[in-house]
Structure formats: C-alpha cells, structure tokens
Backbone as JSON, one array per atom type, in Angstrom:
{
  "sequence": "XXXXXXXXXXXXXXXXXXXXXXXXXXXXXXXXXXXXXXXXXXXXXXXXXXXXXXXXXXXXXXXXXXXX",
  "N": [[-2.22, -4.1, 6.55], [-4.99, -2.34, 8.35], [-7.41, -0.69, 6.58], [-8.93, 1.21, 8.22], [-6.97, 1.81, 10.11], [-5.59, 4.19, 8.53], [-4.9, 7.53, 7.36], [-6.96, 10.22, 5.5], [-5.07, 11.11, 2.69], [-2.6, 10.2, 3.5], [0.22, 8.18, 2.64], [0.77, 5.43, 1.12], [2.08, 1.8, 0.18], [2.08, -0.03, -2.22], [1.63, -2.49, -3.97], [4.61, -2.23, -4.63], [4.78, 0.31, -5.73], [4.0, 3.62, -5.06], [1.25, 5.05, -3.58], [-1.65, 7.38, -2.47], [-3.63, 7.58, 0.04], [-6.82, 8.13, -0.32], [-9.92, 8.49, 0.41], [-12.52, 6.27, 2.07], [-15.03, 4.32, 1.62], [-17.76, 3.53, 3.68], [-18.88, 0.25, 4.12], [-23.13, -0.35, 3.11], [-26.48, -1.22, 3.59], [-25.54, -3.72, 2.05], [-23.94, -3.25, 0.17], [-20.27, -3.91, -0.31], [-17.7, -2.46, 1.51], [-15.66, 0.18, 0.63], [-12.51, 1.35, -0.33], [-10.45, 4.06, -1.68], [-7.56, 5.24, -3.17], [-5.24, 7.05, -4.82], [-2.74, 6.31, -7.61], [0.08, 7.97, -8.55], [1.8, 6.87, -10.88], [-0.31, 5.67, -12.24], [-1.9, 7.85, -13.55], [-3.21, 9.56, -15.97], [-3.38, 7.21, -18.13], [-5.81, 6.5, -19.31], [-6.67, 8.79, -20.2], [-6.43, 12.49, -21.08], [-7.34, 13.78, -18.95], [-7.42, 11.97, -16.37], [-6.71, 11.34, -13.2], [-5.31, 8.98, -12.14], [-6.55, 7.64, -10.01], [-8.01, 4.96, -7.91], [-10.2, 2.22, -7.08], [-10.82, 0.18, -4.16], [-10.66, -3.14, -2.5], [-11.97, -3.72, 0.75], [-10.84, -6.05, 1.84], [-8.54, -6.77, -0.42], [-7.07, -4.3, 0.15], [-6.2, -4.82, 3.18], [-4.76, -6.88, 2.32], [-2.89, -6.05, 0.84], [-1.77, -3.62, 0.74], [1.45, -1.35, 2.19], [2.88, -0.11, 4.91], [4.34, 3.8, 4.13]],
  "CA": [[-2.58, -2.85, 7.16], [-6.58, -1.88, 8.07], [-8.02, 0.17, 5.82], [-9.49, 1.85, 9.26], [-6.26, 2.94, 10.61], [-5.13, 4.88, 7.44], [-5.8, 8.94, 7.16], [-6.79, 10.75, 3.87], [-3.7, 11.86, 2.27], [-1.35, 9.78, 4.02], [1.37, 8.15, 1.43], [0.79, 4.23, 1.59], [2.77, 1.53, -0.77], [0.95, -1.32, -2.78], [2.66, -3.9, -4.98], [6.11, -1.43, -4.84], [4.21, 1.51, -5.58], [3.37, 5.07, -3.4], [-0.08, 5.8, -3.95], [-2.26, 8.28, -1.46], [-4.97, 6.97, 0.42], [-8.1, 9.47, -0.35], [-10.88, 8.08, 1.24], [-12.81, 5.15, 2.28], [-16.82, 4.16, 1.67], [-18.29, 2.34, 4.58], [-20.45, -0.58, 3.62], [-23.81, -0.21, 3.64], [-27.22, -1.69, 2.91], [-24.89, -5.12, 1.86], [-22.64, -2.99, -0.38], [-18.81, -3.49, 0.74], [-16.56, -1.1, 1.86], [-14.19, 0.98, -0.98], [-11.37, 2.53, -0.54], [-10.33, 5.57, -2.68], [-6.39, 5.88, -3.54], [-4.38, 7.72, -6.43], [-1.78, 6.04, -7.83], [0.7, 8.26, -9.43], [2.41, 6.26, -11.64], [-1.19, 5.36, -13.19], [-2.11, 9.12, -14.2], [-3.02, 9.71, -17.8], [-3.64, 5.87, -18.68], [-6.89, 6.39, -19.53], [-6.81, 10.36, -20.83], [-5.84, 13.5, -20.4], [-8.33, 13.47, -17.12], [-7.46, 10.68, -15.15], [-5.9, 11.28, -12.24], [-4.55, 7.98, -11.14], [-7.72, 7.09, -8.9], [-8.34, 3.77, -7.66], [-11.18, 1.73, -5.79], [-10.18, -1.3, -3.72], [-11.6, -3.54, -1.38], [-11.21, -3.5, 2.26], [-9.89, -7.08, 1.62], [-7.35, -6.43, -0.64], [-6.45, -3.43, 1.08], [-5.33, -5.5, 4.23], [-3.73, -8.15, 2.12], [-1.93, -5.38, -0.05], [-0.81, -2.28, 1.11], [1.77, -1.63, 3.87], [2.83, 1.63, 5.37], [5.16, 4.19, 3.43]],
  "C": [[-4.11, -2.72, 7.11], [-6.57, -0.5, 7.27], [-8.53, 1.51, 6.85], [-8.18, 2.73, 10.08], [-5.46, 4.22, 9.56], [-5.79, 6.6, 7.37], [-5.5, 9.4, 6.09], [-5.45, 10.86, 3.88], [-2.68, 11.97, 2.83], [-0.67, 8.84, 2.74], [1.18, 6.55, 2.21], [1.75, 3.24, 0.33], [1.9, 0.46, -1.09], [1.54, -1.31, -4.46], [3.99, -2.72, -5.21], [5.78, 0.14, -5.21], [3.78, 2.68, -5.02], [2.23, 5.34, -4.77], [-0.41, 6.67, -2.44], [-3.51, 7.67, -1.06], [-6.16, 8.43, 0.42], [-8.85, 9.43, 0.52], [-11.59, 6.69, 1.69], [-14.74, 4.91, 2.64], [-17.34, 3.14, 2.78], [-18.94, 1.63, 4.44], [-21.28, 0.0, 4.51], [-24.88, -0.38, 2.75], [-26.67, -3.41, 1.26], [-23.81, -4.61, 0.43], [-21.38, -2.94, 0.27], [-18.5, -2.13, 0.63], [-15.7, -0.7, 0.79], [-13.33, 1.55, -0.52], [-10.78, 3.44, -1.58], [-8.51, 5.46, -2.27], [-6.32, 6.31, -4.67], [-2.86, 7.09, -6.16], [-1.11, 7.25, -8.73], [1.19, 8.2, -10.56], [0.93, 6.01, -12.63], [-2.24, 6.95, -13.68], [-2.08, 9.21, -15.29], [-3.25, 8.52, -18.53], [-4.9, 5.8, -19.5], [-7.54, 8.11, -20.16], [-6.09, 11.3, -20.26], [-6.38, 14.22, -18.78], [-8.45, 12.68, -16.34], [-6.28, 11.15, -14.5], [-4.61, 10.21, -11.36], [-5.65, 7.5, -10.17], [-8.03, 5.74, -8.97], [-9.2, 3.23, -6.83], [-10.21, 0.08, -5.68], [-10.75, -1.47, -2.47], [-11.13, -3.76, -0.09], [-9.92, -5.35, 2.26], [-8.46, -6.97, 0.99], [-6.45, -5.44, -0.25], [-5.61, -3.74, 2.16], [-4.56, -6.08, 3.84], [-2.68, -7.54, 1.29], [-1.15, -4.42, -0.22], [0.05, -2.14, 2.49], [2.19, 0.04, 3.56], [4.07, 2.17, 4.34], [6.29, 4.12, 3.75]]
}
C-alpha cells in the first residue's frame, strides 16, 4: 500500500495488527519521509504516557501495511 494514498485516521493493518495511520512527514532537505501510526496493542509499553505511536519508513510502509 503507498503511504500517499492513506488518510489520517484511517484504520490500516501491519504484521496482523490495526494500527491508525496519523500522519506522514514529507522528505526534505535529504531527510526521508515518516509516517506517524498508533498501534494500540503497543500503548503503555514504555509508561503510563505512551500512546502506542510509531514512525516508519515510506519503504516499509509499502512493503508492510495493507488496508483494514
């Protein structure tokens, strides 16, 4: 799936998982591109303030998530 056709806070799946696609950083000045999901399932791993938020690269993004 592109990373480009995806809209915020649509419900995507990656490795068997529903996460939310948030947002997406456009490279620039030779930094790649990011994408922004929340995984659910990974909420709280890291404190009582983690949301579940994830960066990922437009690469793995194509090679890893498919639609909900």
């Amino acid at each position: 799936m592109k990373p480009s056709k995806v809209k915020p806070e649509q419900k995507i799946r990656i490795h068997g998982r529903i996460a939310i696609f948030i947002r997406r950083y456009p490279a620039e000045a030779g930094r790649p591109a990011i994408n922004v999901i929340r995984v659910p399932d990974y909420a709280g791993l890291s404190g009582p303030n983690d949301d579940g938020s994830c960066q990922i690269s437009d690469y793995d993004f194509s090679r890893k998530v498919t639609e909900f």
